[in-house]
N, C-alpha and C positions, 0 to 999 in steps of 0.2 A: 504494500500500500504506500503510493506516495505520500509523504509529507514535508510541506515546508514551514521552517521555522524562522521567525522574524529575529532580530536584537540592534538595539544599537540608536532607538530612539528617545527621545526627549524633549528637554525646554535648553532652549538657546537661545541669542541675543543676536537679532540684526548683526549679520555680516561674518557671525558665527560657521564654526564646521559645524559635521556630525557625518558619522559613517556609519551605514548599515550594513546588517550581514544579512544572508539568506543560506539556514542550514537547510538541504535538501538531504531526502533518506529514498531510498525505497522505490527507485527506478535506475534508469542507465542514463545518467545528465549530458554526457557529453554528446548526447544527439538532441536533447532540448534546448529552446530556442526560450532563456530566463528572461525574465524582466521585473522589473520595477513601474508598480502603478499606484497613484492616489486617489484620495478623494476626501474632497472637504465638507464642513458641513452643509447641507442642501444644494451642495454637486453633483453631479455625476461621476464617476471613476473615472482617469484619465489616465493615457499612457506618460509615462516620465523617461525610463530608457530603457532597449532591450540588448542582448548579446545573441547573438546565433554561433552554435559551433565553432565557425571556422575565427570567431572573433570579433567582427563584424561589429561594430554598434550602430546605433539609433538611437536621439535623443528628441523631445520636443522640445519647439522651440523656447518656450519659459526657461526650460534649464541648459540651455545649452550654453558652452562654457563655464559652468559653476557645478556642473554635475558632474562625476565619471561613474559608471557601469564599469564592473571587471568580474571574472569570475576565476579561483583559483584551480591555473593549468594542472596542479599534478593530482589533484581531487573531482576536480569539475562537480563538486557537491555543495562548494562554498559561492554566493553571487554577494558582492560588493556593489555598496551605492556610495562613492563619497559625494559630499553635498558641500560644498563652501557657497561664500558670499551669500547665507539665508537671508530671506526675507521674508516677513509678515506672511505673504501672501505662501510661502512655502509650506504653511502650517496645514495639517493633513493626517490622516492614517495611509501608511504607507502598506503597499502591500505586495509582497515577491508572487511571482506567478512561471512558472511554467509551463512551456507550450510543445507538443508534436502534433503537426495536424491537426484532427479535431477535438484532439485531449488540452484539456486544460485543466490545473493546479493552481489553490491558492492558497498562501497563507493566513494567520489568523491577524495580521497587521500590525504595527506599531506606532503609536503617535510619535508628531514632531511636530513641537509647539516653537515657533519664533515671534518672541516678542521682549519688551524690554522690561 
């Protein structure tokens, strides 16, 4: 049974890091296509960034440049969000997903609260 597991979030202060992890158990990751998604309160969930196997990222536009997506090569079980220059508007439950085709995996989320 897949599972992912969130950690790494919090209350931060404009302009703030914070780095999240995504522990994955209980499939074969290095063919899942991981990602990172939000959602704020009375939004919708959005994509943030994803990684595909060979490396590859994808970020939206809000975060690009202040985000990196990385997933660790010798495990391919670990997915990393580092988050610099937060802002207000970053504030969110964050949440890891995995993707093959028409499988999808989510985690149970983590907040990250930015404000002062």
């Amino acid at each position: 049974q897949v599972q992912l597991v969130e950690s790494g979030g919090g209350l931060v202060q404009p302009g703030g890091s914070l780095k999240l992890s995504c522990a994955a158990s209980g499939g074969i990751f290095n063919v899942y296509t991981m990602g990172w998604y939000r959602q704020a309160p009375g939004k919708q969930r959005e994509l943030v960034a994803t990684i595909i196997p060979s490396g590859r990222t994808n970020y939206a536009d809000s975060v690009k440049g202040r985000f990196t997506v990385s997933r660790d090569n010798a495990k391919n079980t670990v997915v990393y969000l580092q988050m610099n220059s937060l802002k207000p508007e970053d504030t969110a439950v964050y949440y890891c997903n995995a993707a093959l085709g028409m499988l999808q995996y989510w985690g149970q989320g983590t907040q990250v609260t930015v404000s002062s």
